[in-house]
Each structure stands twice: as C-alpha cells, then as structure tokens.
N, C-alpha and C positions, 0 to 999 in steps of 0.2 A: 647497126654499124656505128663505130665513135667517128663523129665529127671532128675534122682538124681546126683547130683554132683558126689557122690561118687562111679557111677557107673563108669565113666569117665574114660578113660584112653588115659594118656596126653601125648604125644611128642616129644613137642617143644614149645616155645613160639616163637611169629610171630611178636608182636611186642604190646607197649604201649601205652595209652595214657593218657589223664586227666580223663577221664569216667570210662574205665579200662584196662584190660589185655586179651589181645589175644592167644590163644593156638590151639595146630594141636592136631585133638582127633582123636580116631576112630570112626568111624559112628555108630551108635546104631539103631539097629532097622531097622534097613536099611534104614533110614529117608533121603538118599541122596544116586547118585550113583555110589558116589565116596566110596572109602575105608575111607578117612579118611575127616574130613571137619574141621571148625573152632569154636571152643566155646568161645566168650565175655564173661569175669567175670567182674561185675561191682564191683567200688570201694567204691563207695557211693550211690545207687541209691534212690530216693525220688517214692515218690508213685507214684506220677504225672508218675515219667518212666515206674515205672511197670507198670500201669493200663494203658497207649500207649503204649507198649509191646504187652499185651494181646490183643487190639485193631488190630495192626499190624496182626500178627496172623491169627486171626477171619476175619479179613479182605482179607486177603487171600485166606482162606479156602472156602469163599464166594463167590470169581470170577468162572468165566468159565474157564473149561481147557484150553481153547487156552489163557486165560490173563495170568494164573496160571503158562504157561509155557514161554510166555513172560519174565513173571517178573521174574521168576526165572533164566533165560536167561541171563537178561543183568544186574541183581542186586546179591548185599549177604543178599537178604531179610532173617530178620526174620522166623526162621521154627518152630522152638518149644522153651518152657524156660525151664530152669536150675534151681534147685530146691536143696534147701541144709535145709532138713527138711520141715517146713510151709512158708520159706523165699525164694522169687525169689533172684535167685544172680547173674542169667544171661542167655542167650540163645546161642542157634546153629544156625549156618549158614553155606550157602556153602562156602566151602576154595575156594579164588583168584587160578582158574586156571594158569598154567606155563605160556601160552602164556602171561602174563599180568604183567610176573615177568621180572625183568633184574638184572643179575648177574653186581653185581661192586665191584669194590677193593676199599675196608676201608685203613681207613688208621691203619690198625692191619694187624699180620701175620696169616691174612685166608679172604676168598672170602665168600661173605656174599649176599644174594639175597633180592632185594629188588621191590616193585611193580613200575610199569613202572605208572607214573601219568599224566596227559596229561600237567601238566607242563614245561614240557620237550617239549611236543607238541610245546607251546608256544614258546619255549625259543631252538630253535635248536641248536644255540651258546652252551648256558650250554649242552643240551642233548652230544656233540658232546664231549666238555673237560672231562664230565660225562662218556665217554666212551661206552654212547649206542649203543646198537647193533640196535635198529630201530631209524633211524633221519631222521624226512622229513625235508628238504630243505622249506626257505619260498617261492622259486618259484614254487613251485609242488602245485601247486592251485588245481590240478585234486583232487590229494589225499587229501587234505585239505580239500574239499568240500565235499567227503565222509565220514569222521571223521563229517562233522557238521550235515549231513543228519542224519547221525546213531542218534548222540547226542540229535535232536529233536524228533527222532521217541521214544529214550523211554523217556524222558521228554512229549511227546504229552502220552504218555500210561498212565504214572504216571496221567494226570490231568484227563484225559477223567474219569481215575478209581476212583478221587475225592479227592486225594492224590497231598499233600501239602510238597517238600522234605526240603524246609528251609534251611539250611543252604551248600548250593552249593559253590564249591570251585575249586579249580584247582588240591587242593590234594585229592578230593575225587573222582576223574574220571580218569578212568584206558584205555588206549588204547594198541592194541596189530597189528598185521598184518594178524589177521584172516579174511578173505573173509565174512566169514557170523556171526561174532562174535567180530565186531573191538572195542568196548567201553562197559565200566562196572560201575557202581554206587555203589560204597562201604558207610559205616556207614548211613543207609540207617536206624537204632531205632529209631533216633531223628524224623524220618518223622512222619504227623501230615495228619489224615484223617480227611479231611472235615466233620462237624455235629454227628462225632463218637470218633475221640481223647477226652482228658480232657485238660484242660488250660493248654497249654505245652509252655516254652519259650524256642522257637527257633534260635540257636544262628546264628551269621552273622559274614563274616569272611572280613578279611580287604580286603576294596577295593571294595565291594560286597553290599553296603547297598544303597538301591533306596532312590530317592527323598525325599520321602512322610515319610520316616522311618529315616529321619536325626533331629537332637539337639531334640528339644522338646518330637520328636513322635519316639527316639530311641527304645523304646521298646513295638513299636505296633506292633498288632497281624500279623502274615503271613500270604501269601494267593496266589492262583493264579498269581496275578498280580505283586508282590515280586519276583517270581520264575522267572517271564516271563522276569524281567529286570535281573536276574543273569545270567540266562541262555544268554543271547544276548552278556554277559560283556564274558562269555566260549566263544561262538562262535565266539567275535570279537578277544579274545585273539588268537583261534586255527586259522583261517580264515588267520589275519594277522601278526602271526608269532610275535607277540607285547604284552608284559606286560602292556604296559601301553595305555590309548583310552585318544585320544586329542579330542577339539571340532569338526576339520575337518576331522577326522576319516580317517585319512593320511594313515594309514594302511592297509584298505582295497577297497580305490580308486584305480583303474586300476585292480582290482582283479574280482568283481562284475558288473554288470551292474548298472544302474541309479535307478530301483525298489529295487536292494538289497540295496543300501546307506541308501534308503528313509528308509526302513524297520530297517533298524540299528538307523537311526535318532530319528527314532518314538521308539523304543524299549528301547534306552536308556535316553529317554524325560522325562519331569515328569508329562505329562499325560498319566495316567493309563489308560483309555478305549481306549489308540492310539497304547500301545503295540503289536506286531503282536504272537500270538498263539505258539503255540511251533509246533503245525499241519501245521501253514504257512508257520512256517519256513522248518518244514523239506518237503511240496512240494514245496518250491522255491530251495531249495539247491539241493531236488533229480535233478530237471529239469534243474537246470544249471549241473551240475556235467553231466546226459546223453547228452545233448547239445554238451560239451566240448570233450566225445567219438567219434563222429561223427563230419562231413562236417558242418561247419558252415550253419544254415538254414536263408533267407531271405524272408520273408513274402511279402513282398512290400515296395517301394521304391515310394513318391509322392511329388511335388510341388505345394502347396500352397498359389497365385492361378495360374494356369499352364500357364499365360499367360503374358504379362506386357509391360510397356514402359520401355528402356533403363535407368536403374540409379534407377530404382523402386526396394524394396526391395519385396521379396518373404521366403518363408520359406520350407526347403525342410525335410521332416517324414519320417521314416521308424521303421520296426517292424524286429529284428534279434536276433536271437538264438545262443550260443555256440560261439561268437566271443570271442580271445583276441585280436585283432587287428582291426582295421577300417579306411577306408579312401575311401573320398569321393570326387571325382573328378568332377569338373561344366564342361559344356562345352567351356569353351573359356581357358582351360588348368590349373585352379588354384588345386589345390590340399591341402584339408584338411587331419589333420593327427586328427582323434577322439580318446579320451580315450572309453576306454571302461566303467566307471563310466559316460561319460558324457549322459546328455538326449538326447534322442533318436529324435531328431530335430537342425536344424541347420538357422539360417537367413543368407543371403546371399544378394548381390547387383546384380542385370540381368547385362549382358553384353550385350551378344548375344542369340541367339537361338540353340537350341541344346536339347541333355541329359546327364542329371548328372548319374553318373556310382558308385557306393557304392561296393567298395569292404570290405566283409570279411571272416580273417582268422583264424585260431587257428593249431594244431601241427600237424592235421588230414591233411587239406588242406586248400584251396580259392576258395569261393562262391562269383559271384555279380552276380547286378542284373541292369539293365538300368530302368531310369525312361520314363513316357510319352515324348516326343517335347517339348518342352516350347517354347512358341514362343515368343521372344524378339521382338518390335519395335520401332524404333527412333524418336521419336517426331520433328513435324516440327517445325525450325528455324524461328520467325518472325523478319523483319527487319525492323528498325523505320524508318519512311521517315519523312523527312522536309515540313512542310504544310506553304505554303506561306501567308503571312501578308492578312487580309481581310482590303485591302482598300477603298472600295467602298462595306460597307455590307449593299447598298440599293439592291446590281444588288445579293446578293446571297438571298433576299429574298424574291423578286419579280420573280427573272430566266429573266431579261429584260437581253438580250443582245443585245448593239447598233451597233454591225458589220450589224447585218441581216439589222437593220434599214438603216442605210448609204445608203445602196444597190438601197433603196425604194427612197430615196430623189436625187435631184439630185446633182452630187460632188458638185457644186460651192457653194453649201445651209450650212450655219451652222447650225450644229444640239447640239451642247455643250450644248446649254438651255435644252434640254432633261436629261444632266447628272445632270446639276443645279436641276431641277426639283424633279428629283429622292432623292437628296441628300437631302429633304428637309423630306423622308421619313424615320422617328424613327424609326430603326431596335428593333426588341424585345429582350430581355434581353436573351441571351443563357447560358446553363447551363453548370456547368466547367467542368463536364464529359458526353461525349453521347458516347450510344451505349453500356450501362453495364444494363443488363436486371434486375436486385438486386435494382438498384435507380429508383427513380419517378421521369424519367423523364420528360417534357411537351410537349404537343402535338403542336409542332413549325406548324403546319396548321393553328391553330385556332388563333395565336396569330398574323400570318399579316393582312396586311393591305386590307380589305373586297375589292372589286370590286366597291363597289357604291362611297368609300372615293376616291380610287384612279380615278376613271372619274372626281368629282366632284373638283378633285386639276390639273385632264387637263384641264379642261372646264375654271377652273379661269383661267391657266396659258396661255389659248388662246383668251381670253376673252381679258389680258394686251398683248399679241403680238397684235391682233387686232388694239388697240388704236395704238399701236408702229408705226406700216407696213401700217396701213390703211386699204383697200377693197382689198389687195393683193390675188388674187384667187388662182395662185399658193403656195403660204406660208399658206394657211387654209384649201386647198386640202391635203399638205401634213399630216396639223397636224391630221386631219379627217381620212386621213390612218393610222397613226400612232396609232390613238384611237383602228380601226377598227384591226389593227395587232394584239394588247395587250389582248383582250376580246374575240377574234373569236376561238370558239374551235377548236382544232386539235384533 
C-alpha cells in the first residue's frame, strides 16, 4: 500500500543529491525491521521513474523468499512509494546499516557520519588520510578477494533475477567488516528490469562507459553485457588497489593467476559475448580466495615430451591452486622464479636427466611436487675424415686389385700393361652426394662396364702382346690366368 507523505515522520536528512533528498523516517507499518529506515523524495521525477518504481516494487513482491531476502540483504531496494495525494513523490527504503557508515571529521565544529564507499576500497592511500577506521592494505589480496567474491555474487543475483543495475559506480558500493554482510548496493531506483521496465535512460558515470556505448552509441540502451564490463572496471579497481586500469593491467599481475588476467582481459574487451558472467566471476574469486586459506594445492607437475636429446627444447605444465609464490627448479640446478600471473607452463633447454621440482607457496605454507625422470641424451659427435684423391677410378670400379695379381705372375714379368689397360676403362659419371636417402641416387651397378666388354678389350689387348712377344707360352699363360682371376666367382 502507498504511504502518505504526510503520514511521515522525519528525523534527519542523510544526505542529497541531483534526483533528490534523503531523510531518516520512522518505519510505518512495520514495513522493515528496523525502527527507523530511509525515505527518497524526488525533485523532479518524470513518469518514466515512476512507472520503473512501481515495476521495481512488483518485481520484488514476485521473487521467491529466499531472492526476496537476498535482495533485501545486500541492497536499499525499493519497498513501497510515497504518495502526496494522486502524485508519487518518492519511496521507502531500508536505512544504510552502522556497519557501512564511517564517522569523519568535516571540516566544521562537529563529527558528521558518512557511508563508507568501496572507493576508499580502491584508494587505501586516501582511505587512510580520510581517517578510516576500515583500510585494507593493497597487499592483503586475501581480503581483497573476498570483497570481489561478495560483489559478484549479488551482481550474478541481480542478473539471474533479470535486472539491469546501470549505472555502477565506485560511490554506489558500500563495504563494511561484516563476516556475512561485507558489500551493499545503494541507489538501486534507477535499475531497469529486463522486458518489464519502460524506456528508462540509464546514466553512466565517469570512467565506466564500455566500448560499444562510446561517441556515436553514447546513449544506447543497457543491458547485461554493459553491467558485466562495469562490474570488472569495480573489481579491477577493488582487486588492485588502483583508480586507474592500463592495457597491461599492471595492477593485478602477481595478484591473480594466468585465468584471472584472461578473464580481466576478456571482461574489459570490446567483445561483448567474451565478457565473463558476473557468476564466473564470483566462482573464480570464491576458489582463489579458499585456495589462499589453505596449503598451496599442486595437481601435477609434467614435461613435455619426458624425453629428449641434449640442447633439445621441452616444455614443463603444471596445474596449482592457492599460490602466491612459485619456483621451479630443472634438474641440473637452474632456478626459475614464476609470477604468479605467469601461464602455467614454462620452455626450457634439457641439460641433463633428472626431475624438475615446482615449489609452491603462500602465507599458510610450501607444497611441491617432483616431476617424472626426463631422460636427457647426448647426441653422437661425428667426425669428418679426409677421403683421399681417386686416382686410378678404373680400379674403384671394377674392385681389380693388381697386388693379388703380381702374386700370380712371375716378379721378373711386367705387368703395368694391365694398369695401361684398365685406364682405358671410362668410369661412370658419380653423383656429388651419395648415401642421402631424400636424393635419386643411381644405381652405380648397372652403370659399369658389363663383363662381356671388359673380356672382349682383354682378348684385343692379348691379341697385340701376341704379335709383340710372339708364341711366348709363358706371357699367354699368364694373361689367360689373369682373364680366369677377374670372371671366376668367389
């Protein structure tokens, strides 16, 4: 039912802004279960707001208890409107619990409480001059990671519910020190329900506007995938302690492993279907932040291939959980020092044979883990040797050698006609590489000199000793042996 304005009784005011005025009421109706909660008076509002008011609302009233109390949980959704006659002029919400407030000294004579914004998150520096009582430190990655786990789980609620928040900020996200309550969603009217809002223009705050929504397409519609690139610009702010996101995302290297980078990369891209979920993020941040509670975990430790020749490159993998440290030692003593952003693989040069030993650590302790043997081996050294000059390449292609023959003749006989002879025999053309199994080689058989050529150039060359020597019986014994040596199989 709409509350009358004038049933109202006001406080305090909490604070202002361009849309309108904030004030501390008493609860009415008991519509909340606190004593007192918060009424938004609007300044100007167009219908478009009220009629996504009432959407907001109805939309509520529509989930299941357990979303119902989700949302009411970690937001200051919309509960009822505020009615001043036939005219909405604003609604109720729940009041920013204490923990979410941080008392600071104005610069006036009095202390003045103002909501803690995860700005300060970002900016520990300021948080700290700022005088807050909660400053995490940019090295406390533990806590950091917790803070983004929360921030995705009710961002993944909000979308699963079909709800669009638009205009995400640094000032509209509240963190506190509560165990089961650390992050909150304020100005939460302007959100825009999927196929139920009316044409609502969603504003965008500096710093914060994706790819696809710059110069021309400034004022295209929100959506999902709008949300998914603000929300990554929060969690890279809260993550790495940084205002400001470079291309190398210097900020939160060494904070995350090699999947989170990707996921930042892809998140902040300006392909929209590469964005990762606001549900993937908050299971990759739960499972790194439990990882980090606990004993560094190591899966396995592998070389790729486990085997190799000396000087041969190999590639050594592993699967590790919960590290902030790493270092991976080869066997022949080298020592790698790994970021913890780097990819989870490593190229290396073999040495020797051995196992590579992967240690890692984090604040808990040190886990490793030894890989299989690899077996290194050293290639054999070949050595060139000097091939001596072929100068007689009749006797390498026949295989004639005249030692054996001497033997058969008797010493006083000259037998040099026999080298004359030979010499008269055209070696075949040899090819400038042998023995490379890749070339067409020739089959150096088929190319000497047939058996029936070489009798038929003894038989002349005995035919002119003949005439020489005359009926000489022993000079035609001999050559007759010599024929019989050359031709008789062995």
């Amino acid at each position: 039912m709409p509350i009358d304005r004038a049933s109202l009784t006001v406080h305090q005011e909490l604070g202002s802004g361009g849309f309108g005025t904030v004030y501390e009421v008493d609860t009415p109706n008991s519509l909340f279960s606190e004593k007192t909660c918060a009424f938004k008076e609007f300044k100007s509002p167009g219908n478009a707001e009220i009629q996504n008011l009432r959407v907001l609302i109805a939309h509520r009233a529509a989930m299941s208890q357990e979303d119902r109390e989700v949302l009411d949980r970690f937001t200051t959704w919309p509960r009822e409107v505020v009615t001043n006659g036939r005219d909405v002029v604003g609604f109720l919400m729940r009041i920013v619990p204490q923990d979410f407030m941080e008392a600071s000294i104005a610069q006036v004579e009095r202390t003045t409480s103002v909501m803690r914004s995860i700005d300060w998150l970002a900016n520990p520096v300021h948080a700290r001059k700022s005088g807050a009582s909660l400053v995490v430190e940019a090295e406390d990655i533990k806590t950091r990671l917790r803070y983004c786990a929360w921030l995705s789980r009710v961002f993944h609620h909000l979308h699963r519910n079909g709800m669009v928040y638009g205009d995400l900020s640094l000032t509209n996200v509240l963190y506190s020190d509560s165990r089961d309550n650390p992050v909150m969603l304020i100005d939460t009217d302007p959100v825009r329900v999927e196929s139920k809002s009316p044409s609502l223009a969603q504003a965008t705050s500096p710093g914060m506007r994706p790819p696809e929504a710059r110069g021309a397409n400034a004022a295209r519609k929100q959506d999902v995938e709008t949300d998914r690139f603000k929300l990554a610009v929060l969690l890279y702010n809260v993550l790495g302690a940084s205002m400001r996101i470079d291309p190398k995302l210097s900020a939160v290297q060494d904070k995350i492993d090699s999947t989170g980078v990707q996921m930042f990369a892809a998140a902040l891209g300006s392909d929209r279907n590469r964005r990762p979920s606001a549900e993937e993020w908050y299971r990759y941040f739960y499972a790194r932040y439990t990882a980090l509670i606990e004993f560094p975990k190591i899966a396995g430790v592998r070389v790729e291939p486990a085997h190799g020749l000396a000087g041969q490159s190999v590639t050594v993998r592993w699967q590790v959980q919960g590290q902030e440290a790493l270092v991976l030692h080869t066997p022949w003593g080298t020592v790698h020092d790994l970021e913890v952003s780097a990819p989870d693989s490593l190229q290396v040069t073999l040495q020797n044979s051995g196992q590579f030993r992967l240690v890692a650590s984090n604040s808990n302790g040190v886990t490793e883990m030894l890989s299989d043997v690899v077996h290194v081996f050293t290639p054999p050294r070949i050595k060139f040797v000097n091939v001596p000059a072929l100068q007689d390449v009749s006797r390498v292609v026949t295989g004639i050698d005249i030692e054996p023959l001497s033997q058969m003749l008797e010493p006083e006989r000259d037998v040099e006609w026999v080298d004359d002879l030979l010499r008269q025999v055209t070696p075949p053309q040899l090819p400038e590489v042998v023995g490379d199994a890749s070339l067409q080689v020739p089959d150096l058989g088929s190319m000497m000199l047939s058996a029936d050529g070489l009798s038929g150039a003894l038989t002349d060359a005995l035919n002119v000793a003949d005439r020489e020597v005359g009926r000489d019986p022993v000079r035609r014994s001999a050559a007759l042996d010599i024929i019989r040596f050359l031709w008789t199989p062995r």
